[in-house]
DOVEXKE-837315 format. One line per field, with one value per residue (C-alpha): residue number from 1; x, y, z. Coordinates in steps of 0.001 Angstrom, whole numbers, padded with zeros to 6 digits. Each point is the difference from the previous one (the first is absolute). Last residue first. Layout:
BEGIN
num <- NUM ...
u <- X ...
v <- Y ...
w <- Z ...
//
This chain:
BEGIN
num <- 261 260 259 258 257 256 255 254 253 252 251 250 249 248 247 246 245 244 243 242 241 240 239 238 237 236 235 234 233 232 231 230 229 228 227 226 225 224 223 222 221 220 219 218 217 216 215 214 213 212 211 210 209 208 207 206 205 204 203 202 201 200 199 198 197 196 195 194 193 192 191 190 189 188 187 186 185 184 183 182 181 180 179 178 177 176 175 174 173 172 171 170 169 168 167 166 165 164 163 162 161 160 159 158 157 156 155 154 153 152 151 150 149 148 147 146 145 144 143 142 141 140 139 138 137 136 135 134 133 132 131 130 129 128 127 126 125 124 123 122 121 120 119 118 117 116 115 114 113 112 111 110 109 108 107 106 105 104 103 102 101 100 99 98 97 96 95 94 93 92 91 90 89 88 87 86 85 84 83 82 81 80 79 78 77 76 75 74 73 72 71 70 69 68 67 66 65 64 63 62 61 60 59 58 57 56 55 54 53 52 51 50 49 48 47 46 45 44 43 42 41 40 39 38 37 36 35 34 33 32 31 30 29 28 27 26 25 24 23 22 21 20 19 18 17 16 15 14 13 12 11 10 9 8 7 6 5 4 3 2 1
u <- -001174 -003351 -001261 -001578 -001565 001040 -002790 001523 001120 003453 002351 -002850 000280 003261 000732 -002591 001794 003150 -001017 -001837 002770 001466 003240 -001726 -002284 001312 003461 -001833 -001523 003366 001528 -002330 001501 -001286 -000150 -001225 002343 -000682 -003700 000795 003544 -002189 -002455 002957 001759 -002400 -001258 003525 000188 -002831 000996 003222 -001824 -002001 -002590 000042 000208 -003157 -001980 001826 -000030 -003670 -000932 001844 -001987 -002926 000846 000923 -003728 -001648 001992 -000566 -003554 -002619 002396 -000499 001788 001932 000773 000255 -001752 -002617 -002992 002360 000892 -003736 -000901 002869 -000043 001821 000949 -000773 001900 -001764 002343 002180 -002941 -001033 003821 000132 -003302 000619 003613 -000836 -000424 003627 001350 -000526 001327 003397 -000139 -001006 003131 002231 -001117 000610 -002880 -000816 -000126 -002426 000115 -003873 -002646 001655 002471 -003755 002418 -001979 -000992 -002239 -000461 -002400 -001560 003329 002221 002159 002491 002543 002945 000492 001030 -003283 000501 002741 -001324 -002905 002288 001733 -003585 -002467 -000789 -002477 -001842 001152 002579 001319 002963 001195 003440 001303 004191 002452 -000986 000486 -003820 000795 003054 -000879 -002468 002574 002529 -002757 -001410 003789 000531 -003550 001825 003029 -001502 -001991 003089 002211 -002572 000897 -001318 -001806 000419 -003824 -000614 001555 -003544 -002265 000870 000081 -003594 -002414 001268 -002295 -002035 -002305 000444 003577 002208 -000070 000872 002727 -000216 003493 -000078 002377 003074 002271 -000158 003724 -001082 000377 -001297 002391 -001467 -003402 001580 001695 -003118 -001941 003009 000687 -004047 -000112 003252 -001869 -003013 -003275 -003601 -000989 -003316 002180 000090 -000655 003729 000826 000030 000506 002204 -001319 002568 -001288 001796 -001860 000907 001946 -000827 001325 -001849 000402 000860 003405 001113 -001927 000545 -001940 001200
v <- -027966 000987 -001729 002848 -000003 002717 001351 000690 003057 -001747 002805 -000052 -004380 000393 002402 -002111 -003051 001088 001703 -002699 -002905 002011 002609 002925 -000804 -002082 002384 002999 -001327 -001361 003824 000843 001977 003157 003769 002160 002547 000581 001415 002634 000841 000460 002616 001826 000063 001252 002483 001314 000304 001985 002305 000721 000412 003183 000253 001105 -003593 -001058 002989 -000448 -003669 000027 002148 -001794 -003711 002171 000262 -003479 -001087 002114 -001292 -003479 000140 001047 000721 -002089 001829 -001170 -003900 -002875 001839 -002595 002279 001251 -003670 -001684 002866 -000617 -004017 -002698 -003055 -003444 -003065 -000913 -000916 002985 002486 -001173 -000468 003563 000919 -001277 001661 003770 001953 001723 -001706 -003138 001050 000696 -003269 -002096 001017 -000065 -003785 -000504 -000836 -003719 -002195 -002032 001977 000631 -000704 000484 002562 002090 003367 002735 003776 000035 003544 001578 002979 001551 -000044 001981 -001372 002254 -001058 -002902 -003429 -001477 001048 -002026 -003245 000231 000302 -003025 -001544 001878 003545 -000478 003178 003388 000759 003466 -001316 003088 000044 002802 000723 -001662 -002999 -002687 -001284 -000501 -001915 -002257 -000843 -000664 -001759 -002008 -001499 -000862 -002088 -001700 -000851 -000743 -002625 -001158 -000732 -001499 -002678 -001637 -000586 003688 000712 -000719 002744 002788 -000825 001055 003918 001669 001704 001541 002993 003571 -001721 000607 003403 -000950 000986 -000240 002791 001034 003901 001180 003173 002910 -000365 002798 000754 -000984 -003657 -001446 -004076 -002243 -002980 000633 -000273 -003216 -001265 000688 -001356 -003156 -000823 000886 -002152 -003007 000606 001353 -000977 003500 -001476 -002354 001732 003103 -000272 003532 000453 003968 002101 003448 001789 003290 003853 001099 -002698 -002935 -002640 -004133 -002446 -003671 -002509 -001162 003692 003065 003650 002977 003635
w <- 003888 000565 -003418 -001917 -003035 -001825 -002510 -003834 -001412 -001349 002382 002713 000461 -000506 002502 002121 -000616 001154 002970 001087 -000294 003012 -000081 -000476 002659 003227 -001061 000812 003230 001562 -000972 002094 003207 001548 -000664 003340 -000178 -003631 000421 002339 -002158 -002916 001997 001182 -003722 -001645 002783 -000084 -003197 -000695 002803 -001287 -003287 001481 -002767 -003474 -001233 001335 -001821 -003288 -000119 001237 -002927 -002850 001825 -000806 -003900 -000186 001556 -002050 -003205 001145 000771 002498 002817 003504 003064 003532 -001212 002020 002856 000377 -001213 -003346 -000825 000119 -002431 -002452 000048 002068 -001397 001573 -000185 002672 002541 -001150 000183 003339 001826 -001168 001503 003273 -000052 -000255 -002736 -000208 003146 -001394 -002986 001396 002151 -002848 -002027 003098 000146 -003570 -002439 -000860 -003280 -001159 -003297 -001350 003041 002730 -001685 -000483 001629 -000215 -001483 -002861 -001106 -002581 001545 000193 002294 002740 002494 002059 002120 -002177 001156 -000351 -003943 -000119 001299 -001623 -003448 001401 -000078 -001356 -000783 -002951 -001477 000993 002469 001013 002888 001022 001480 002655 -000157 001912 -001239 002990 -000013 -003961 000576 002493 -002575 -002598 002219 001327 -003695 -000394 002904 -000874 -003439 001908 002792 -002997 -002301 003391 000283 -003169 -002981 -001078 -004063 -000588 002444 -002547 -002395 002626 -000671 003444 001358 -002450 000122 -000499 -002459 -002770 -001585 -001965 001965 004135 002325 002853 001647 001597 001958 000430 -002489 -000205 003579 000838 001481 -003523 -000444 000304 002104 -001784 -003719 001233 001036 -002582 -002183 001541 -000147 -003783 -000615 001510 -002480 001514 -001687 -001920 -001341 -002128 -003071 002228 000918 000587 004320 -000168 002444 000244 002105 001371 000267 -003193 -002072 -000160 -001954 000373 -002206 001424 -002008 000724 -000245 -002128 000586 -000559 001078
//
C-alpha cells in the first residue's frame, strides 16, 4: 500500500513503513507540511504489531534531505517566526526519539541541515558511499541550531567535533561517519544500501519492543533533563541583518558577506 502526502511517499510493507522524502527537484529540501507530517506520522504510529520498523529515504539518488527549503525564510519578520520554525524542527525530532516503533535512517547522498537533524534522531543510520552529513549554516544561512539540537548530536559524535564541522562549514563523508559512530554500516549504492536497511527492519523489529522503547525513551529522557535556555541565541540569528543576507546571498548563488550584525 503506497500513499503520497505533502511530498512524502508513504508504503507499507511487510510489517515496515517506508516513508520517502520526493522532492529530488530540489534534492528533497523539506517543506513545512513535510515536517508536520513526519511528525504526525511518528506520533501515530500503530502499537498493535502491524507496523514494526520505520526506514526514511531520499528520491531521486542524490539526497537523503537537504535540510528545510531556504525559500520559507524569506517569510520570517518577527521573532515569533524563528521561535516557531525552531518550535517546529523540535516537535519533529521529539517525535522520532518518541516513535514507538525503531526508525532507520538509510541515507545516501546529502543529509544536511534539517535533514541532519532528522537523521541524528534515528535509532539506526546506514549510507551509502555517497553521503554528506553537516550543517555548513556558517557558511550558507547564518543561522544557528537549537540548543536541544546540539545536545542530541553532541551526544551522537561528541561535542568537539560538532562545534568543528559547524565552524567549518564542514561536511562529513561515509568513511569519516562509520569510525565516529555516525553511522553503524556503509552500502555500495542505493539499491544495496535499501536492501540492507529491509534487513535491519526485519531483524530490529522482531525484537522485544518493550525493550526498544524503553531504551528510547531512557536515553531521551538523559539528554532532556539537562535542556537549557536560548531562545536569546536564536533570535541574535534569525532575527540579525545576517540571516537575511545570507538567505539571499544562497537563494541568488552569490557569496554573503557578512557584517556581524
Amino acid at each position: 500500500m503506497e500513499k503520497s502526502c505533502n511530498t512524502i511517499i508513504e508504503e507499507r510493507r511487510k510489517g515496515i513503513l517506508w516513508l520517502c522524502f520526493q522532492r529530488p527537484q530540489a534534492r528533497n529540501a523539506l517543506t513545512f507540511e513535510m515536517y508536520e507530517r513526519l511528525a504526525l506520522l511518528c506520533r501515530e504510529m500503530p502499537t498493535d504489531g502491524t507496523v514494526r520498523a520505520v526506514v526514511l529515504y531520499g528520491a531521486g539518488g542524490k539526497a537523503f534531505a537537504a535540510g528545510t527549503d531556504m525559500t520559507l525564510f524569506r517569510d520570517f519578520a518577527r521573532a515569533e517566526d524563528a521561535f516557531k520554525y525552531e518550535h517546529q524542527i523540535d516537535l519533529v525530532l521529539s517525535a522520532i526519539e518518541q516513535c514507538p516503533v525503531p526508525v532507520i535512517a538509510a541515507i545516501n547522498g546529502a543529509c544536511t541541515g534539517g535533514g541532519a537533524s532528522i537523521a541524528a534522531a534515528c535509532d539506526i543510520r546506514i549510507a551509502s558511499e555517497t553521503l554528506r552529513f553537516g550543517f555548513p549554516i556558517a557558511r550558507t544561512l547564518g543561522n544557528c541550531l537549537a540548543a536541544k539540537n546540539l545536545a542530541r548530536l553532541s551526544e551522537l559524535i561528541g561535542s568537539g567535533r560538532v562545534r568543528e564541522i559547524i565552524f567549518l562549514a564542514r561536511l562529513i563523508e561515509a568513511e569519516e561517519a562509520l569510525k565516529i559512530g555516525l553511522i553503524s554500516e556503509i552500502l555500495q549504492d542505493e539499491g544495496a544500501l535499501l536492501a540492507r536497511a529491509e534487513e535491519l527492519a526485519h531483524t530490529v523489529g522482531s525484537m522485544a519492543p518493550l525493550t526498544l522503547r524503553a531504551t528510547k525513551e531512557a536515553m531521551r529522557r538523559n539528554r532532556v533533563a539537562t535542556q537549557v535556555e536560548d531562545s536569546d541565541l536564536i533570535i541574535s540569528c534569525y532575527m540579525s541583518d545576517d540571516f537575511r543576507l545570507g538567505m539571499e546571498a544562497f537563494l541568488n548563488k552569490t557569496a554573503p558577506r557578512w557584517t556581524g550584525k
